[in-house]
ZADO-1210 file (C-alpha; in nm, 4 decimals, padded with zeros to 6 digits):
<atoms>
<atom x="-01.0374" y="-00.6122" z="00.8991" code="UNK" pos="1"/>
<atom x="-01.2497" y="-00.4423" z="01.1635" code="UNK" pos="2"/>
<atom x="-01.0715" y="-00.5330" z="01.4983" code="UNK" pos="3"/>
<atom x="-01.1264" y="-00.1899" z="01.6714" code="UNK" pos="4"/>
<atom x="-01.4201" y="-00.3427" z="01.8711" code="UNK" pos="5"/>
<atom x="-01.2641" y="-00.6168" z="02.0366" code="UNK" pos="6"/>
<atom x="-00.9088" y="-00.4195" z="02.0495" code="UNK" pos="7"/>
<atom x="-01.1592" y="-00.1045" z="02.2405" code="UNK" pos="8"/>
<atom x="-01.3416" y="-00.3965" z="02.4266" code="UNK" pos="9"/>
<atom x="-00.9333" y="-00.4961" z="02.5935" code="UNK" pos="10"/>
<atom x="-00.8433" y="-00.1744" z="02.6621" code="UNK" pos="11"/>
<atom x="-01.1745" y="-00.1074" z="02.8498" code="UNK" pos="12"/>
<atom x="-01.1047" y="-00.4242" z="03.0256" code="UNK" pos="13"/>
<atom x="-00.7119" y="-00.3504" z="03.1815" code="UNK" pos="14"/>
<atom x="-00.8397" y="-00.0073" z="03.2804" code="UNK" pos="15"/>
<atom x="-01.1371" y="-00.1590" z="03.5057" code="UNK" pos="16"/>
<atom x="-00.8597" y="-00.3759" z="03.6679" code="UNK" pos="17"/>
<atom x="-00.9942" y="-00.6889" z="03.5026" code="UNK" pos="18"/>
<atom x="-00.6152" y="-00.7189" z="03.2503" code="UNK" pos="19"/>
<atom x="-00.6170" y="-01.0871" z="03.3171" code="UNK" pos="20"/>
<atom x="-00.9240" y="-01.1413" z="03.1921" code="UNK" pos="21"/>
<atom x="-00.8912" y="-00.9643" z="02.8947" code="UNK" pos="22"/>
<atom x="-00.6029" y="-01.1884" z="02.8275" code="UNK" pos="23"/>
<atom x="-00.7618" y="-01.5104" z="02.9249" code="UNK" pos="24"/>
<atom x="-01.0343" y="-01.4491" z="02.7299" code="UNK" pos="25"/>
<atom x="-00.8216" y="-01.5137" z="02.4005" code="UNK" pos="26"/>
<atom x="-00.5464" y="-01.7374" z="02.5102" code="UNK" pos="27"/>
<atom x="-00.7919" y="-01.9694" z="02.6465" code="UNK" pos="28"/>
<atom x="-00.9453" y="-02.0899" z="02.3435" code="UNK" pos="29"/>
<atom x="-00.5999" y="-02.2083" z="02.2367" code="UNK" pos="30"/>
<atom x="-00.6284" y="-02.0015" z="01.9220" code="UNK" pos="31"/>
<atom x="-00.3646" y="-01.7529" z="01.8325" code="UNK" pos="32"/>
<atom x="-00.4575" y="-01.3586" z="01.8081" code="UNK" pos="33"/>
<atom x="-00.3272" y="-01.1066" z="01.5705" code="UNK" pos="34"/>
<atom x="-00.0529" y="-00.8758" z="01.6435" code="UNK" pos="35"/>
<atom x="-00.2508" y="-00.5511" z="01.6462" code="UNK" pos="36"/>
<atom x="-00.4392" y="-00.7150" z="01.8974" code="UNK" pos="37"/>
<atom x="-00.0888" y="-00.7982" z="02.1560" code="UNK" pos="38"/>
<atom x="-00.0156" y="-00.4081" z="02.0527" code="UNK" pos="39"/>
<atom x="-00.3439" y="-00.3370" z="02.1853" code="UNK" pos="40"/>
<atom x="-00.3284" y="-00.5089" z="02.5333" code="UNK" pos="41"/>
<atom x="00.0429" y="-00.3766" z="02.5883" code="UNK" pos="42"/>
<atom x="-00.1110" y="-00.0066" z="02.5074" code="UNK" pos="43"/>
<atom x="-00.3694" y="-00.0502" z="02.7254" code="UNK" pos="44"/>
<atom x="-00.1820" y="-00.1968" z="03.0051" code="UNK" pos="45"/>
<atom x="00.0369" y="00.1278" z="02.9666" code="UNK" pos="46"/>
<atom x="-00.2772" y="00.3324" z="03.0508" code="UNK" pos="47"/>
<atom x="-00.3773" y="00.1652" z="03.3911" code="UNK" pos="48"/>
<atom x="-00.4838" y="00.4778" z="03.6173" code="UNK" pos="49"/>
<atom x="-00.2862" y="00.2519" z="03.9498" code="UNK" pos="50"/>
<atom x="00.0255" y="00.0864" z="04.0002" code="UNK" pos="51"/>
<atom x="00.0127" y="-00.3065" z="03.8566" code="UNK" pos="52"/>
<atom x="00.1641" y="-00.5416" z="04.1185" code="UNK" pos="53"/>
<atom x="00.4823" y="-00.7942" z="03.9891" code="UNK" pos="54"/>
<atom x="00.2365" y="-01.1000" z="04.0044" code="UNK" pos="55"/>
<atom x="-00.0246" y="-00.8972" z="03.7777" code="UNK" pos="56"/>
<atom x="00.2250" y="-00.7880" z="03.4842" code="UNK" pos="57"/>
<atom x="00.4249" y="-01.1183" z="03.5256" code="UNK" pos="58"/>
<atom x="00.0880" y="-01.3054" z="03.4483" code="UNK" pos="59"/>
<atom x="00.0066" y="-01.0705" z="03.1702" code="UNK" pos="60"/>
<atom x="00.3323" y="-01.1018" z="02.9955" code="UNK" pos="61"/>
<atom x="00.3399" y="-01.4635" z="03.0418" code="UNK" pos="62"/>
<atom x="-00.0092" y="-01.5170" z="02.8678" code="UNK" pos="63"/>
<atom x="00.0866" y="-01.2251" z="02.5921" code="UNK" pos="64"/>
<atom x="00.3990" y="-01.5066" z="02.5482" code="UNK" pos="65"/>
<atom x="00.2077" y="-01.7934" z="02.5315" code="UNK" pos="66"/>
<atom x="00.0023" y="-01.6016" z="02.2864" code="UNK" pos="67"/>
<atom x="00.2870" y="-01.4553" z="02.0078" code="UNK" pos="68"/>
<atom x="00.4232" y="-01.8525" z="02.0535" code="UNK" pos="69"/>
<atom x="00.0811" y="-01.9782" z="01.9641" code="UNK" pos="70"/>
<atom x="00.0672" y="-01.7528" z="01.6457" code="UNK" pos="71"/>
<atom x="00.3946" y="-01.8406" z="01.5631" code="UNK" pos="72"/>
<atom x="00.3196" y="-02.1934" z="01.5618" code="UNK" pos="73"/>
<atom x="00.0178" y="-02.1440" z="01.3725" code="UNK" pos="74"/>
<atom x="00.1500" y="-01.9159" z="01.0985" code="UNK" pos="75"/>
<atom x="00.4512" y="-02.1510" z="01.0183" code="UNK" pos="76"/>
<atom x="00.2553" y="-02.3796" z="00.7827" code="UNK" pos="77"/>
<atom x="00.1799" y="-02.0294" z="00.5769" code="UNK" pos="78"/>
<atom x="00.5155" y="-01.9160" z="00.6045" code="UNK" pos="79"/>
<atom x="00.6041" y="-02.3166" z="00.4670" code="UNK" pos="80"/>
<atom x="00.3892" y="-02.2182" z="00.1732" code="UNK" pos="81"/>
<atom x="00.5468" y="-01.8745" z="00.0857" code="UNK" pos="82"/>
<atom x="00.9036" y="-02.0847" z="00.1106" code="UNK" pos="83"/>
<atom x="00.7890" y="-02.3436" z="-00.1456" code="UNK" pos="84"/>
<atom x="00.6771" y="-02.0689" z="-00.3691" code="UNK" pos="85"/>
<atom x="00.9960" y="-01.8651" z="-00.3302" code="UNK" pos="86"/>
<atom x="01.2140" y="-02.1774" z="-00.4314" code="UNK" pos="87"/>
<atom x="00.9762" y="-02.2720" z="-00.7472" code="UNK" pos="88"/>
<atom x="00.9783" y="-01.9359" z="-00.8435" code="UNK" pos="89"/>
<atom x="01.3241" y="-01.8142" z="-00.7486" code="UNK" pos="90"/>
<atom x="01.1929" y="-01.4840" z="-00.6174" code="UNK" pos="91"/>
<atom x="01.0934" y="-01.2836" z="-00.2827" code="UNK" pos="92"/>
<atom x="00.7160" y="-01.4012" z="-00.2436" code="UNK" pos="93"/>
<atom x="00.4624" y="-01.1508" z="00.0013" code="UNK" pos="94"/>
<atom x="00.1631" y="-01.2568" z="00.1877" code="UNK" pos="95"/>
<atom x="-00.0554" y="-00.9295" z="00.3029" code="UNK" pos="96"/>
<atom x="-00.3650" y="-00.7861" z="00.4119" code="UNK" pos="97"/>
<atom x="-00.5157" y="-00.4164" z="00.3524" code="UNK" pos="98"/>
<atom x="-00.5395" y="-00.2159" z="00.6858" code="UNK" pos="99"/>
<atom x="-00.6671" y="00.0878" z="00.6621" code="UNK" pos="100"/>
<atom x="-00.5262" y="00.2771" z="00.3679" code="UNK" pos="101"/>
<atom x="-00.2014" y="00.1016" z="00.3262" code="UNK" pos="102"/>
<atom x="-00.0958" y="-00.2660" z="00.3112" code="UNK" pos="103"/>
<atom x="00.0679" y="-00.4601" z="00.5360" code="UNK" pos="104"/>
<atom x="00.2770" y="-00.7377" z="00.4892" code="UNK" pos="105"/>
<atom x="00.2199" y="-01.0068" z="00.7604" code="UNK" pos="106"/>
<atom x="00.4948" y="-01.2440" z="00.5794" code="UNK" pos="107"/>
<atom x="00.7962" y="-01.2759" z="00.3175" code="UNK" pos="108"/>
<atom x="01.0359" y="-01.5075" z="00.1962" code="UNK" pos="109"/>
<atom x="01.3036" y="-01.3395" z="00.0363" code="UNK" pos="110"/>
<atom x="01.4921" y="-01.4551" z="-00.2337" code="UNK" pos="111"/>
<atom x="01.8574" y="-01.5894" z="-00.2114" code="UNK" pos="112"/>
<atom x="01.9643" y="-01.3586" z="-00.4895" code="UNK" pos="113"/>
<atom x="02.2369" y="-01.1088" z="-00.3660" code="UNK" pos="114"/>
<atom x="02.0289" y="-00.8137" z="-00.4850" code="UNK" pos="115"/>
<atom x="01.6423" y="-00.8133" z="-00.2999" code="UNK" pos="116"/>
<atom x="01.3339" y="-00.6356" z="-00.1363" code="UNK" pos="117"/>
<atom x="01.4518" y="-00.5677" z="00.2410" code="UNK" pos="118"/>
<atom x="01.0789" y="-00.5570" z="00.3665" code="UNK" pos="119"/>
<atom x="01.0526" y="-00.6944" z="00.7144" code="UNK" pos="120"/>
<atom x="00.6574" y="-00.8254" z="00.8237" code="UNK" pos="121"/>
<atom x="00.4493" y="-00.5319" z="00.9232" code="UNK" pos="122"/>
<atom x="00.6063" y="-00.2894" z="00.6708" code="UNK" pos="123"/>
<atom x="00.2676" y="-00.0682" z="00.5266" code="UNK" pos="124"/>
<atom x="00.3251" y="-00.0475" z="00.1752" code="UNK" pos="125"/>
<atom x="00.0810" y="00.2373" z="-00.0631" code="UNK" pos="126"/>
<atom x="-00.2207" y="00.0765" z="-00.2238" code="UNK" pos="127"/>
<atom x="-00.2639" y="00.2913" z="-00.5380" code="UNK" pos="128"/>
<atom x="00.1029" y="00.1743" z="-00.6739" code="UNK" pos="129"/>
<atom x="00.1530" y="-00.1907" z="-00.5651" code="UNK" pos="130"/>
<atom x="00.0244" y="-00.4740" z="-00.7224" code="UNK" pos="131"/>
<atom x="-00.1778" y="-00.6023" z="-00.3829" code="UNK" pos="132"/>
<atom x="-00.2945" y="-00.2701" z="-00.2895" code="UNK" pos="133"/>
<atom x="-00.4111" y="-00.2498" z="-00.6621" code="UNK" pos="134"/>
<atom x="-00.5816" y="-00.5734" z="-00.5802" code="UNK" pos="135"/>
<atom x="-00.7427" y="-00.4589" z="-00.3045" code="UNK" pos="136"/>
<atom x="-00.8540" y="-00.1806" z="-00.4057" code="UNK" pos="137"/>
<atom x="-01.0357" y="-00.3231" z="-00.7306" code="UNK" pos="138"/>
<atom x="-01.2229" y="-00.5771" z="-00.4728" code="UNK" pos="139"/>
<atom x="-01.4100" y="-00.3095" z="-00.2994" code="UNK" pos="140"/>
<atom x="-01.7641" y="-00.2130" z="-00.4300" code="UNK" pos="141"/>
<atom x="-01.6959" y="00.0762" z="-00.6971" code="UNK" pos="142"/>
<atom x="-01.8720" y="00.3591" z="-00.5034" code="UNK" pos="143"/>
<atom x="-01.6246" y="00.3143" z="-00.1750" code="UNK" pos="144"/>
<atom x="-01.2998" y="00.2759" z="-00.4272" code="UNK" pos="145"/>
<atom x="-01.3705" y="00.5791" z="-00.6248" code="UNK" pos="146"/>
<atom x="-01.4262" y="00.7899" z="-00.2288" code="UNK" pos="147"/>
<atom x="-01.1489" y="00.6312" z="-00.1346" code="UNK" pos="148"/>
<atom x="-00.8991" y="00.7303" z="-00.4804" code="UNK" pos="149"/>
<atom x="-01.0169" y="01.1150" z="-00.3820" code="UNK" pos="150"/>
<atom x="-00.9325" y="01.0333" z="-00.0020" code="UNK" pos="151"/>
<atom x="-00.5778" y="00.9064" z="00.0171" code="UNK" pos="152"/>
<atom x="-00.2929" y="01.0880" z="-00.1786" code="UNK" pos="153"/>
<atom x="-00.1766" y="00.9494" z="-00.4531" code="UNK" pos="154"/>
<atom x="00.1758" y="01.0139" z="-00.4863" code="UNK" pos="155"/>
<atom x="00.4259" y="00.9990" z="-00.7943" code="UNK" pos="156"/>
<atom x="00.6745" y="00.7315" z="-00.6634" code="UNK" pos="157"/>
<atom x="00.8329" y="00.7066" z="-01.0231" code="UNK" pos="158"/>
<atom x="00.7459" y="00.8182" z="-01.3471" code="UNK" pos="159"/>
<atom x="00.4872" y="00.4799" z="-01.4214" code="UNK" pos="160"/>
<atom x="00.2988" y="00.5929" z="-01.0868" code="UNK" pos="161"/>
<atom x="-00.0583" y="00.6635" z="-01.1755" code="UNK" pos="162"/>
<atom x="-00.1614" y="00.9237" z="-00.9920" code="UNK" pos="163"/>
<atom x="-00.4894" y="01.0248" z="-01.1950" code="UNK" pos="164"/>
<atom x="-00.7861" y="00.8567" z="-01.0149" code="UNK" pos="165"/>
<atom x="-01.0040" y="00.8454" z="-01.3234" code="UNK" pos="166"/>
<atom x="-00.6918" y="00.6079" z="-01.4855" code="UNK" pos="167"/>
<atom x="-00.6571" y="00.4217" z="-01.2004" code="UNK" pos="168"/>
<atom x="-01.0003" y="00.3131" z="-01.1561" code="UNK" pos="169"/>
<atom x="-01.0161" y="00.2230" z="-01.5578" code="UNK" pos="170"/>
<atom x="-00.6622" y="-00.0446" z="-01.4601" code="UNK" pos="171"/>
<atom x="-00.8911" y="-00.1578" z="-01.1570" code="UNK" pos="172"/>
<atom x="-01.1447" y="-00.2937" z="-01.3472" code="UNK" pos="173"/>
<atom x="-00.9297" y="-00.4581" z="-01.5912" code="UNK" pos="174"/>
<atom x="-00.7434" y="-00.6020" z="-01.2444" code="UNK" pos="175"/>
<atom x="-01.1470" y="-00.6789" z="-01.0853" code="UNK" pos="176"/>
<atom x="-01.1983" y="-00.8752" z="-01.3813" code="UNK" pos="177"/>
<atom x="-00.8747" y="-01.0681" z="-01.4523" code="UNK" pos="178"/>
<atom x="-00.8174" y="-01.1705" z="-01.0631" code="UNK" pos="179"/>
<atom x="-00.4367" y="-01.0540" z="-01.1477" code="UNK" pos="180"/>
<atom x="-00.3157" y="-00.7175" z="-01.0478" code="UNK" pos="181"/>
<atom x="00.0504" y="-00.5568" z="-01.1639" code="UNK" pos="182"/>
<atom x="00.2900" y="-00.3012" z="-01.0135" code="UNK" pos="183"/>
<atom x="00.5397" y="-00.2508" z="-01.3515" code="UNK" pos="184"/>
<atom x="00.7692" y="-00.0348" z="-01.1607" code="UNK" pos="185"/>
<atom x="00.5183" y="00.2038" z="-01.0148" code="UNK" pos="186"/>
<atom x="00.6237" y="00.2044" z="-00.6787" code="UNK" pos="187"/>
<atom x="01.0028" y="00.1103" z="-00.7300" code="UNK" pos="188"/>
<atom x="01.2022" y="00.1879" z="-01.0427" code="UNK" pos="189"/>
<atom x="01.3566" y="-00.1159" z="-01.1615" code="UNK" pos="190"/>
<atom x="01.1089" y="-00.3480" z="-01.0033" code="UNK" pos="191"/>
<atom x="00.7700" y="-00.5684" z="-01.1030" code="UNK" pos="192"/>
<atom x="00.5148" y="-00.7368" z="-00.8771" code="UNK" pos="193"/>
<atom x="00.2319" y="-00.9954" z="-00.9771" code="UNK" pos="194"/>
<atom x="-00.0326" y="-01.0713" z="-00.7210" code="UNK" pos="195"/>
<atom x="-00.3214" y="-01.2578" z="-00.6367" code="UNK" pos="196"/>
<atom x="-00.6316" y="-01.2419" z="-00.4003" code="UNK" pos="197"/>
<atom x="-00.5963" y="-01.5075" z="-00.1390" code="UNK" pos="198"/>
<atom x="-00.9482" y="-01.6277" z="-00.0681" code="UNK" pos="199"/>
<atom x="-01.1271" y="-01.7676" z="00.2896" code="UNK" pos="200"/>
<atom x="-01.2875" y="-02.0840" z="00.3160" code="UNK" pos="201"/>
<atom x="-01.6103" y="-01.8543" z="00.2500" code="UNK" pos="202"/>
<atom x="-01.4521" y="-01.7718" z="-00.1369" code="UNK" pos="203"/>
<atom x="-01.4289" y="-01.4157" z="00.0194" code="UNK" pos="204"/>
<atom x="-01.1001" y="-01.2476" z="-00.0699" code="UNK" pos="205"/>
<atom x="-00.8985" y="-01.1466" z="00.2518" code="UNK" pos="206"/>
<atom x="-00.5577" y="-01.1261" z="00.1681" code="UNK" pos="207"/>
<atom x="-00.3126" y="-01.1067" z="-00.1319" code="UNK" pos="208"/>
<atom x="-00.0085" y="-01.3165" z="-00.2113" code="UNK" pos="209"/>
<atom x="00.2210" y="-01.1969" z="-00.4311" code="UNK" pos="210"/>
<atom x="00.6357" y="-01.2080" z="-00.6484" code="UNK" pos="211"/>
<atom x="00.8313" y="-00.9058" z="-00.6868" code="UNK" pos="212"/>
<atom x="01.1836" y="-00.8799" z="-00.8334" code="UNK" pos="213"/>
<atom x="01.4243" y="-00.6440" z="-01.0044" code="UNK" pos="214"/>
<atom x="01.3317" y="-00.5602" z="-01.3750" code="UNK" pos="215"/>
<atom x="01.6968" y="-00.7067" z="-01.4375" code="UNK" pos="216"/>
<atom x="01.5740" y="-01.1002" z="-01.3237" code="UNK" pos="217"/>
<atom x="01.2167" y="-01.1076" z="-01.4102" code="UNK" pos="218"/>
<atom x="01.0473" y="-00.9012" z="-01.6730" code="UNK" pos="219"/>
<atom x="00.6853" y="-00.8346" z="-01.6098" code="UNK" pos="220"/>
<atom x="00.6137" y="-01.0931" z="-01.8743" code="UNK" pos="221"/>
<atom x="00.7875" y="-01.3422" z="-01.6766" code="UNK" pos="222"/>
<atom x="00.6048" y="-01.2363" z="-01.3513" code="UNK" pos="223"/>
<atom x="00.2446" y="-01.2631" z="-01.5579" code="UNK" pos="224"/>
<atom x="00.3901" y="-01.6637" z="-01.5990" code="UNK" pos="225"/>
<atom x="00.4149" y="-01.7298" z="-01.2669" code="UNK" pos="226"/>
<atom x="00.0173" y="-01.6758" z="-01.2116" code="UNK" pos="227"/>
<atom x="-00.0751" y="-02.0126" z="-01.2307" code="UNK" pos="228"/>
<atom x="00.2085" y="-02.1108" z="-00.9846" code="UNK" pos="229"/>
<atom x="00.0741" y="-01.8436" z="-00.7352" code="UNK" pos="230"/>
<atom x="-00.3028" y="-01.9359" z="-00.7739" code="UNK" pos="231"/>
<atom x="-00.1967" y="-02.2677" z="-00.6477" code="UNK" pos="232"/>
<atom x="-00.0023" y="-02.1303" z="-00.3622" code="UNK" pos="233"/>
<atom x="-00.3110" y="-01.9101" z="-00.2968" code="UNK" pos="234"/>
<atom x="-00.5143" y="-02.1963" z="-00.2565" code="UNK" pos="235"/>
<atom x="-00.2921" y="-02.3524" z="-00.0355" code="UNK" pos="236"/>
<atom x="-00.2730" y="-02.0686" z="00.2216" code="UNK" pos="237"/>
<atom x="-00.6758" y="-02.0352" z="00.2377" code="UNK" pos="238"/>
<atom x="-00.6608" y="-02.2672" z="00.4941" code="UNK" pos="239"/>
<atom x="-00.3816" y="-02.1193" z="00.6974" code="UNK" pos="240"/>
<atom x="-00.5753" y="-01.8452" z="00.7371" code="UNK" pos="241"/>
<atom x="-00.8885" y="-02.0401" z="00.7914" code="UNK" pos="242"/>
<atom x="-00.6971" y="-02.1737" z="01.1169" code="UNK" pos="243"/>
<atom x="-00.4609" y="-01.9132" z="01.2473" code="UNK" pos="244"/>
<atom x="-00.7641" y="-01.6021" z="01.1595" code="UNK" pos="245"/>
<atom x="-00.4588" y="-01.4170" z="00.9781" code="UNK" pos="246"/>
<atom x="-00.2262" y="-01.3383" z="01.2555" code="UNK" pos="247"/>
</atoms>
């Protein structure tokens, strides 16, 4: 997700005393904008070179308002989804995107079991021991993966952590292939994750939805069975994102 432009493009904006505008310019169109983009303007705001008058910030943080409201109202119907899934399934479901080298959940419904994942949206997650960074990872053309493996470090979480990037890359073409990535308690010991790519209305993959749960409820076996079920969830949420531009 390259945002840096338009997040660089804000910034450059509130310092030459033209904030408002770089506010207007997305609230206007009445569609929502990411987070990192809100984090942006209230960074850049904090870098202003000369005093902001009352009337100035109150009109920025009114239209930064009106802005997190309109991407709550147009993430609900995805966070609907991820609710239906949860109850069918009986387990925490996870809707997130790759940013940078980690990835980011941008929403979860957790279980109502006594015992569950406390990840709140916006946690950063690894990529070379969850099932969605897995995913991601085995979407990106084979010559960037393999720079990337020898890039990031790849760190023994527990003892089914794969931390050789020859073995890793040989499970990420298995996971290419198959659309269906795994995490059998590589990142936490005692828990499994199944995910899927979450497509655009292009067929491009820009997300990943996916089920974790202790080992002690749902055996990797079990998670494998719930593919079908999150395919059709998947398919669902390609037009969420389609509308809200995965905010």
């Amino acid at each position: 997700m390259e945002q840096a432009p338009l997040d660089l493009e804000l910034t450059n904006k509130v310092r030459s005393n033209r904030a408002a505008d770089a506010l207007a310019g997305i609230t206007e169109t009445g569609k929502a904008f990411p987070t990192v983009k809100a984090v942006a303007i209230l960074e850049a705001m904090a870098t202003v070179r000369r005093p902001l008058g009352v009337t100035e910030v109150g009109m920025l943080l009114v239209r930064l308002g009106l802005g997190v409201v309109a991407a709550s109202m147009l993430s609900a119907p995805r966070h609907a989804i991820l609710e239906a899934l949860s109850q069918k399934i009986g387990e925490t479901c996870n809707f997130g995107v790759m940013a940078d080298n980690h990835v980011v959940y941008l929403d979860r419904v957790e279980s109502a079991w006594p015992f569950g994942l406390r990840f709140e949206p916006g946690s950063h997650v690894p990529l070379h021991c969850t099932s969605m960074g897995k995913l991601f990872l085995s979407l990106m053309p084979a010559k960037k993966c393999a720079l990337l493996l020898r890039s990031i470090p790849l760190y023994r979480y527990t003892e089914n952590t794969i931390t050789d990037a020859a073995r890793l890359e040989a499970e990420l073409k298995n996971i290419r292939s198959a659309e269906v990535s795994t995490d059998n308690q590589e990142f936490l010991a005692g828990v499994v994750c199944v995910a899927v790519p979450v497509r655009d209305t292009n067929k491009q993959p820009v997300a990943a939805l996916a089920v974790s749960a202790p080992l002690a409820r749902m055996t990797l076996q079990q998670g494998l069975q719930h593919v079908p079920l999150l395919q059709a969830a998947a398919e669902q949420l390609t037009v969420t994102i389609d509308e809200a531009d995965i905010v």
